[in-house]
C-alpha angles and dihedrals in degrees: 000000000000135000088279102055100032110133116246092239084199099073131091099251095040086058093042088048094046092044080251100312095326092107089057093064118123115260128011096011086186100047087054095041086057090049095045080061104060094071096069093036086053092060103028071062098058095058088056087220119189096267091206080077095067100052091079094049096046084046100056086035089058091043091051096040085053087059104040086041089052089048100046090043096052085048104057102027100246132128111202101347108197090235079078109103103137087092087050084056088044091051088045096049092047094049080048098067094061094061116122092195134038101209119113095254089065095040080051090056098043090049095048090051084040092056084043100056101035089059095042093041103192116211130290075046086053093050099054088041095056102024109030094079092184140065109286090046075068095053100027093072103060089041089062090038085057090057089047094054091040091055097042084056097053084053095054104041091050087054109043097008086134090058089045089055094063093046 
């Protein structure tokens, strides 16, 4: 990114797109934009709420972020700049909603498969990273790599569930 084509943190979509700044933080702006989700999973968790009632949020939230990712990245002539994490939230969210526990080991683990498959990005994740060359090909990705992780967890946790519940 150079001076021209610098984002104006200041504006609304910027601050959507960042997860308001947090995508502008120094080193791994993904890896922070997935932790600064834990905090509201955690306690979205603790309430045990119904998840069935989040599919259609993440859903609408996904539709809006692709249009306001493919606007922000026509202006200012970028195509996935790093200072997008609200895909990484989004992942996050939708592994989320495969967790069997709400207690911080599992969220550790969720987040760690999340972060896995979100860098490695499998495909259908590396389709919609290298052909999708619009907005939603930006959030898309992480939104695939979030099933991945959920459903690698409830591999794991119906296999070894006795071993999670002692970390």
């Amino acid at each position: 990114m150079n001076e021209t084509n610098r984002p104006d943190r200041r504006r609304l979509d910027i601050l959507f797109l960042s997860f308001f700044g947090v995508g502008f933080l120094p080193k791994a702006p993904g890896t922070w934009g997935t932790l600064a989700t834990l905090p509201f999973l955690y306690i979205l968790g603790r309430f045990n709420p119904p998840y069935v009632l989040f599919i259609p949020f993440i859903v609408i939230v996904t539709l809006i972020s692709s249009f306001v990712a493919e606007s922000v990245q026509k202006k200012y002539e970028l195509h996935d700049p790093q200072f997008i994490v609200i895909d990484e939230v989004l992942g996050m969210s939708t592994a989320w909603l495969f967790i069997q526990t709400h207690n911080l080991s599992h969220l550790a683990i969720l987040f760690i498969l999340f972060r896995f498959f979100d860098i490695v990005k499998f495909w259908p994740a590396s389709y919609f990273d290298k052909e999708i060359h619009h907005g939603a090909g930006t959030i898309l990705d992480d939104i695939v790599s979030g099933v991945f992780a959920g459903l690698l967890y409830l591999v794991i946790n119906t296999f070894f569930s006795g071993f999670l519940n002692y970390i």
